[in-house]
GUPALO-440558 format. One record per residue: residue in three letters; x negated, y, z of N, C-alpha, C, O, CB in turn. Coordinates in Angstrom, 1 decimal. Each point is the difference from the previous one (the first is absolute). Glycine has a CB too. Layout:
 residuo    n.x    n.y    n.z   ca.x   ca.y   ca.z    c.x    c.y    c.z    o.x    o.y    o.z   cb.x   cb.y   cb.z
     ALA      X      Y      Z      X      Y      Z      X      Y      Z      X      Y      Z      X      Y      Z
...
This chain:
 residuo    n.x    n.y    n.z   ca.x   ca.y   ca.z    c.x    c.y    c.z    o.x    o.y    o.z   cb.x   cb.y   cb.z
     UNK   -7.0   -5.9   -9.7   -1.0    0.6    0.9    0.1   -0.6    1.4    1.1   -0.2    0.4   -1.1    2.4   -1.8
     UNK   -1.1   -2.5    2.1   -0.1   -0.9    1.1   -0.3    1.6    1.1   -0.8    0.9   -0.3   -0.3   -4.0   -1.0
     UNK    2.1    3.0    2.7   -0.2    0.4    1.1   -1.2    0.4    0.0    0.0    1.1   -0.4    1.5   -2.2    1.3
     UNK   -2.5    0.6   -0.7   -0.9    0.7    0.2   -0.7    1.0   -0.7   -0.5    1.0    0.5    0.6   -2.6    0.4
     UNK   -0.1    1.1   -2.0    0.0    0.9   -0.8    0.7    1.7    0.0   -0.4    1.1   -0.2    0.2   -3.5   -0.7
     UNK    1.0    2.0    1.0    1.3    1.6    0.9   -0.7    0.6    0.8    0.0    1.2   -0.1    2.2   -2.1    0.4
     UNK   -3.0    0.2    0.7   -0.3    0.1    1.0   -1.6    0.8   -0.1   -0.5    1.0    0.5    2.3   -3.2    0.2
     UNK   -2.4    1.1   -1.7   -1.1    1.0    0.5    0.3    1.5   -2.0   -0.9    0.9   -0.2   -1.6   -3.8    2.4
     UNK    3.4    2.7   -2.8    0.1    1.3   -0.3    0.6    1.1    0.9   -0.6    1.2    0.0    0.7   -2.4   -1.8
     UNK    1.0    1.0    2.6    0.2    0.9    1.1   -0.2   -0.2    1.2    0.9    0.1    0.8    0.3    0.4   -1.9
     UNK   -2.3   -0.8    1.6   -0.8    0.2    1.4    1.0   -0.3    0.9    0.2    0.7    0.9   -1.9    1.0   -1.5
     UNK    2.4   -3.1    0.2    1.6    0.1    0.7   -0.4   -1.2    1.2   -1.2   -0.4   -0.2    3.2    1.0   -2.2
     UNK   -1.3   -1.2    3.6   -0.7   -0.6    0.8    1.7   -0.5   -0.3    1.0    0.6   -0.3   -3.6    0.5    1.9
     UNK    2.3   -2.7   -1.4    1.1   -1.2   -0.3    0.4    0.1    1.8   -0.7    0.0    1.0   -0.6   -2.0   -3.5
     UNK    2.9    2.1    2.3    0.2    0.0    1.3    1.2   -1.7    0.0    0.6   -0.5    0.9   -0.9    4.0   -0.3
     UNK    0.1   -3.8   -1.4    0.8   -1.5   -0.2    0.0   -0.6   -1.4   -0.4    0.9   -0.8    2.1   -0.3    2.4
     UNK   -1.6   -1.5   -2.2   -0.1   -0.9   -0.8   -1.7   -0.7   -0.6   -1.1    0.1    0.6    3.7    1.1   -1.0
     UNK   -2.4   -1.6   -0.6   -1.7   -0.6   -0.6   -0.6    1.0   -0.8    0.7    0.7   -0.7   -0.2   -3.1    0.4
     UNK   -1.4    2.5    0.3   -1.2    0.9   -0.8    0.6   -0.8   -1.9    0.1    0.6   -1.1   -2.9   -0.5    3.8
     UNK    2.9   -1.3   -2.4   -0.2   -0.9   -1.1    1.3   -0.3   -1.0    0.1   -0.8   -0.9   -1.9   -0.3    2.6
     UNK    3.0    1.9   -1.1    0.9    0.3   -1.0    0.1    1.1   -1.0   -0.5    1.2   -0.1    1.4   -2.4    1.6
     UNK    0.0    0.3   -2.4    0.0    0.7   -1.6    0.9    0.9    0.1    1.1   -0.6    0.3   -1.7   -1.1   -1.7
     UNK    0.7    2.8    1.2    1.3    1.3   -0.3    0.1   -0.2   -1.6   -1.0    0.0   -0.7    0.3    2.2    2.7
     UNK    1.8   -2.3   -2.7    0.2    0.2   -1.3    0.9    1.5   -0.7    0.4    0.4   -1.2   -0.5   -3.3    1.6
     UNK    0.2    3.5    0.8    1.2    1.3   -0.6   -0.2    1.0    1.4    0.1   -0.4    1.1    2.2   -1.3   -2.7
     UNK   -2.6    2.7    1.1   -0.3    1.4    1.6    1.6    0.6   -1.2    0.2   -0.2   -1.2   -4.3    1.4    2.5
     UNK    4.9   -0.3    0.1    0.9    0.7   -0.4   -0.1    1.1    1.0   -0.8   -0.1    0.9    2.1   -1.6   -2.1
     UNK   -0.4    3.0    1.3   -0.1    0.6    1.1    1.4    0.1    0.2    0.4    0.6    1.0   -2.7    0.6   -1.1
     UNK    3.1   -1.7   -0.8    1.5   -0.7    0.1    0.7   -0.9    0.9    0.9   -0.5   -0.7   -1.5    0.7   -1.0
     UNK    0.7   -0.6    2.7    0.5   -0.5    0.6    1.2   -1.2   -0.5   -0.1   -1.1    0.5   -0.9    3.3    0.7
     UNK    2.2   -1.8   -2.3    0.3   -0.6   -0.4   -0.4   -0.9   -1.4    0.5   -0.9   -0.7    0.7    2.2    2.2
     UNK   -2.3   -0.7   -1.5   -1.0   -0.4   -1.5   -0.7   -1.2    0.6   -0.8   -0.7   -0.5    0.2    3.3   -0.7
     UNK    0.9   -2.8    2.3   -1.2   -1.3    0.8    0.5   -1.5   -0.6    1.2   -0.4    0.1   -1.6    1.9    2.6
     UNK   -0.8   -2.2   -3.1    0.5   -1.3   -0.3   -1.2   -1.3    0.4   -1.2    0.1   -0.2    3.0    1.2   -1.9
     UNK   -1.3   -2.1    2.4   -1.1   -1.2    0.5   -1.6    0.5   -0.3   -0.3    0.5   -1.1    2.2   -2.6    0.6
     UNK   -2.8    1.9    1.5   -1.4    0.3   -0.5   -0.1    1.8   -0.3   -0.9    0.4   -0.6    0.7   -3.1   -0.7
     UNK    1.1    3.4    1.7    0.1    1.4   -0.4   -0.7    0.5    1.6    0.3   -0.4    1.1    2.2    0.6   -3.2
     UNK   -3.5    0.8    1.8    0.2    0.8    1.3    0.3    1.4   -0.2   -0.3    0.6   -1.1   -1.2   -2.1    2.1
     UNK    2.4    2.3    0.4    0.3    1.2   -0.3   -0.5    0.9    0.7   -0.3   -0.2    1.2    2.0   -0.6   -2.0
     UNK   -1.9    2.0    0.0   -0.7    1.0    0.8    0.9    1.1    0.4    0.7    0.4   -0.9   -2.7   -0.8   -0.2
     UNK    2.2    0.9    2.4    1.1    1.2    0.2   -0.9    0.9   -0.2   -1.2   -0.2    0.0    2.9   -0.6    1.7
     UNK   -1.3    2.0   -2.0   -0.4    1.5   -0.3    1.0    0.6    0.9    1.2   -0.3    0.0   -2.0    0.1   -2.5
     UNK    0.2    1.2    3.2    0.4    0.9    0.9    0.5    1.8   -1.0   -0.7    1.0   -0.3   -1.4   -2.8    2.5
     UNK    3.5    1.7   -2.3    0.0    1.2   -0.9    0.7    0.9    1.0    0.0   -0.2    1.2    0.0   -0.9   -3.6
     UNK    0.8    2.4    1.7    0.4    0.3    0.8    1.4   -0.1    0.6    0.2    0.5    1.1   -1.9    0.3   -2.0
     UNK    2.7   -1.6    0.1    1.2   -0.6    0.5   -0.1   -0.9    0.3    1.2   -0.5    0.0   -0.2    1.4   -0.8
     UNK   -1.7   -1.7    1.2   -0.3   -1.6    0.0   -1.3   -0.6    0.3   -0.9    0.1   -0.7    2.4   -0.2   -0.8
     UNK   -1.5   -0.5    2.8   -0.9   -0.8    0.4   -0.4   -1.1   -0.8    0.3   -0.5    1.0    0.5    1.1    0.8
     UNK   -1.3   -1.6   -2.9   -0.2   -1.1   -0.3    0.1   -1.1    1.0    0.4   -1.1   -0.2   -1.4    2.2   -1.3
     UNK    0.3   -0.4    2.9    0.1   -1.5    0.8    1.2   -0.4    0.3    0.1   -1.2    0.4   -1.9    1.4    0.5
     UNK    2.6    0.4   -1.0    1.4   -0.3    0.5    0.6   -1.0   -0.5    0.9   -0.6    0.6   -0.6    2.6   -0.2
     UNK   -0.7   -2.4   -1.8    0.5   -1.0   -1.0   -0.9   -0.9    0.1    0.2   -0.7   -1.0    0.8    2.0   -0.6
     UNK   -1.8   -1.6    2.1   -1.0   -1.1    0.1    1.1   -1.4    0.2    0.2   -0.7   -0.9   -2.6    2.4    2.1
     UNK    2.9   -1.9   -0.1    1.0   -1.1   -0.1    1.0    0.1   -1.6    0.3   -1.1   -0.5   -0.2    1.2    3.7
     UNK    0.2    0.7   -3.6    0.7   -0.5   -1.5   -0.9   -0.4   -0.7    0.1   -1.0   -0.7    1.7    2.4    0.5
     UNK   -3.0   -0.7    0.2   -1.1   -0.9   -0.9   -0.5   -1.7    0.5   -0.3   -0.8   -0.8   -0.6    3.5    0.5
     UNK    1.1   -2.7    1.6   -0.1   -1.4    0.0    1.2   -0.7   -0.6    0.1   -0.8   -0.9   -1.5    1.1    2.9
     UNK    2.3    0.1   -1.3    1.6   -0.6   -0.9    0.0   -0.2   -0.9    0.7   -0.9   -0.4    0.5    1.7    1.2
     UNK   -2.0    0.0   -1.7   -0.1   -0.3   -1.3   -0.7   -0.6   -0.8    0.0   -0.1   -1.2    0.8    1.4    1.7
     UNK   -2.0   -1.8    0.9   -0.6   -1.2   -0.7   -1.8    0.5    0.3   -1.0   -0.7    0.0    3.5    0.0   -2.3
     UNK   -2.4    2.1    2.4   -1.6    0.2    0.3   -0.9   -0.9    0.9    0.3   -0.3    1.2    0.5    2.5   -1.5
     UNK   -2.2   -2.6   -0.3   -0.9   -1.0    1.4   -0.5    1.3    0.3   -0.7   -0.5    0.9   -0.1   -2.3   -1.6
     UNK    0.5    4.1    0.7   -1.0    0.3    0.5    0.4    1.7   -0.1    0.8    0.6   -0.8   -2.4   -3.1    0.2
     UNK    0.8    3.0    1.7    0.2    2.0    0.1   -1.5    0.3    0.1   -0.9   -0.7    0.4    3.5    1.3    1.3
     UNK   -2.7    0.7   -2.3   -1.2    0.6    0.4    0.7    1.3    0.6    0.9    0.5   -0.8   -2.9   -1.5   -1.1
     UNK    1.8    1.6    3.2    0.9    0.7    1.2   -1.2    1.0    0.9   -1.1   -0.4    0.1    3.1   -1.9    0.1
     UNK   -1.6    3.4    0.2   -0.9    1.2    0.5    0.8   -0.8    1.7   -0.5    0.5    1.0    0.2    2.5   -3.4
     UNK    1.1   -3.7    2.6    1.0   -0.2    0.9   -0.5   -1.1    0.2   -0.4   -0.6   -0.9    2.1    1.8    0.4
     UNK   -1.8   -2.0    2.1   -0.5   -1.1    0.8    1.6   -0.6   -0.6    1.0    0.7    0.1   -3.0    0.0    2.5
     UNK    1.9   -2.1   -3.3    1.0   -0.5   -0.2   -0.1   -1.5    0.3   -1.0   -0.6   -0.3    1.4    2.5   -1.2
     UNK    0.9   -2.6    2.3   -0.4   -1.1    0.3    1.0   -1.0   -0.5    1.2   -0.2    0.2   -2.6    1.2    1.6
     UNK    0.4   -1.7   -2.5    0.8   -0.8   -1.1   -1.0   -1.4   -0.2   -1.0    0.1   -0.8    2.4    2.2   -0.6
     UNK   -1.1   -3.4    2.3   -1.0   -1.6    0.2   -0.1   -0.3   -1.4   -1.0   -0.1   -0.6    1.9   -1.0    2.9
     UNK    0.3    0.7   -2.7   -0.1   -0.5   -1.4   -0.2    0.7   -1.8    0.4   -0.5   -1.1    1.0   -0.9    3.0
     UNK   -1.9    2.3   -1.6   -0.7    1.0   -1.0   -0.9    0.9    0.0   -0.2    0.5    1.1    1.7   -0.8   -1.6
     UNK   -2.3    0.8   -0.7   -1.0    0.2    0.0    0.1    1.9    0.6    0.7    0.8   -0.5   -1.2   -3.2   -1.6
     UNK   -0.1    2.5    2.8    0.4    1.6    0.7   -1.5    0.3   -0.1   -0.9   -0.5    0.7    3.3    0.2    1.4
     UNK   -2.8    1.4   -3.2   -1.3    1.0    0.4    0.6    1.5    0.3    1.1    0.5   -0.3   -3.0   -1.8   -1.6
     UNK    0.7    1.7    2.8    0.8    1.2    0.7   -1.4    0.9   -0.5   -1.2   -0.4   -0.3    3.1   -0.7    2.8
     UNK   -1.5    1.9   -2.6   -1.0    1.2   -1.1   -0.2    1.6    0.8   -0.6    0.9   -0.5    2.0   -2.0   -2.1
């Protein structure tokens, strides 16, 4: 599924990377993240998701969809 695509399913506005890359794997796992994976945090009640956004990159994620201004040059960041 191509960025934009994400994008215009969730009315999300790209705050960094291309419209024109490919995601091959969504997790809301953080350590489930692997090349081409993007991760979504979920806000529960013991746990922020965004907080793990850097282990999701560590772990290889290109890309977040985030309720949170996140700033990251070299990946794909929609903010929702």
């Amino acid at each position: 599924m191509l960025v934009k695509e994400i994008m215009e399913a969730t009315s999300g506005k790209l705050l960094s990377g291309s419209v024109n890359d490919e995601i091959t794997h969504f997790t809301q796992d953080s350590r489930a993240c692997v090349k081409g994976s993007m991760y979504i945090p979920l806000i529960g009640a013991n746990h922020d998701g965004h907080d793990f956004i850097q282990s999701a990159f560590d772990h290889g994620a290109q890309a977040i969809i985030t309720s949170k201004v996140i700033e990251a040059p070299d990946k794909d960041v929609i903010l929702v």
